[in-house]
C-alpha positions as CSV (number, residue, x, y, z in Angstrom):
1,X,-5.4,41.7,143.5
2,X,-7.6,40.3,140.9
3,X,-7.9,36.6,140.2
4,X,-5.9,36.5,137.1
5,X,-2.8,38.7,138.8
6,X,-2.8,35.5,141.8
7,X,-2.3,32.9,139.0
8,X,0.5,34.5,137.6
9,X,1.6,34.8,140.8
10,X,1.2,31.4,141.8
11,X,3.0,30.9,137.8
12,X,-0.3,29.1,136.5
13,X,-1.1,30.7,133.1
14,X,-4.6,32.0,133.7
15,X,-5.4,32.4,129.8
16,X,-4.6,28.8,129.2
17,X,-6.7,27.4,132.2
18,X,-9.6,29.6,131.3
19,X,-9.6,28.2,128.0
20,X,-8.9,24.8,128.7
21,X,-11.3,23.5,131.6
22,X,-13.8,27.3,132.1
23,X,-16.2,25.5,134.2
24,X,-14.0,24.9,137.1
25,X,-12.2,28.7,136.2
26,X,-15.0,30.1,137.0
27,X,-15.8,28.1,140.3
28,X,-12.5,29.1,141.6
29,X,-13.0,32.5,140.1
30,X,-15.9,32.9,142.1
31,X,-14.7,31.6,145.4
32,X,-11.7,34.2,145.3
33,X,-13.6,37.4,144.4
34,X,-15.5,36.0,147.6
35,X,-12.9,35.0,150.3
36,X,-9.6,37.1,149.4
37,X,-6.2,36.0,148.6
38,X,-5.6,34.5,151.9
39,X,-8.6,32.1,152.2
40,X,-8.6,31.2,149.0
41,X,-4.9,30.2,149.0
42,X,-5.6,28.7,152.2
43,X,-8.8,26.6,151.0
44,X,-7.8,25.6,147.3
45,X,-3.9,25.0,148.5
46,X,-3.9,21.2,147.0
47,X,-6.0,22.6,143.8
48,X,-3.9,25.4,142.9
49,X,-0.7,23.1,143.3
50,X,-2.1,20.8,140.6
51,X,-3.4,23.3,138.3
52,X,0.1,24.8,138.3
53,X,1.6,21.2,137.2
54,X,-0.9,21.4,134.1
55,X,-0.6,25.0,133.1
56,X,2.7,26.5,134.6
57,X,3.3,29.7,132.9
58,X,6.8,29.9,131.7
């Protein structure tokens, strides 16, 4: 699963993000292509929560 396919997931629109705040993107990017789905949703848990409140994909 790639990064982008766990933020629609998750119903964050990844386009949107990535164009509205990149730097942290590709931080969180990163850290997933590095841990797996699992840690990742287990580590950035609170993050990912509010990142869908600004950029739920509808």
């Amino acid at each position: 699963m790639t990064f982008e396919e766990y933020l629609k997931k998750k119903k964050i629109n990844p386009e949107a993000f990535k164009a509205e705040r990149p730097e942290e993107y590709q931080k969180l990017k990163a850290f997933f292509d590095g841990s797996g789905e699992a840690n990742f949703n287990n580590a950035k848990k609170f993050i990912i929560n509010q990142i869908r409140k600004e950029f739920h994909l509808k």
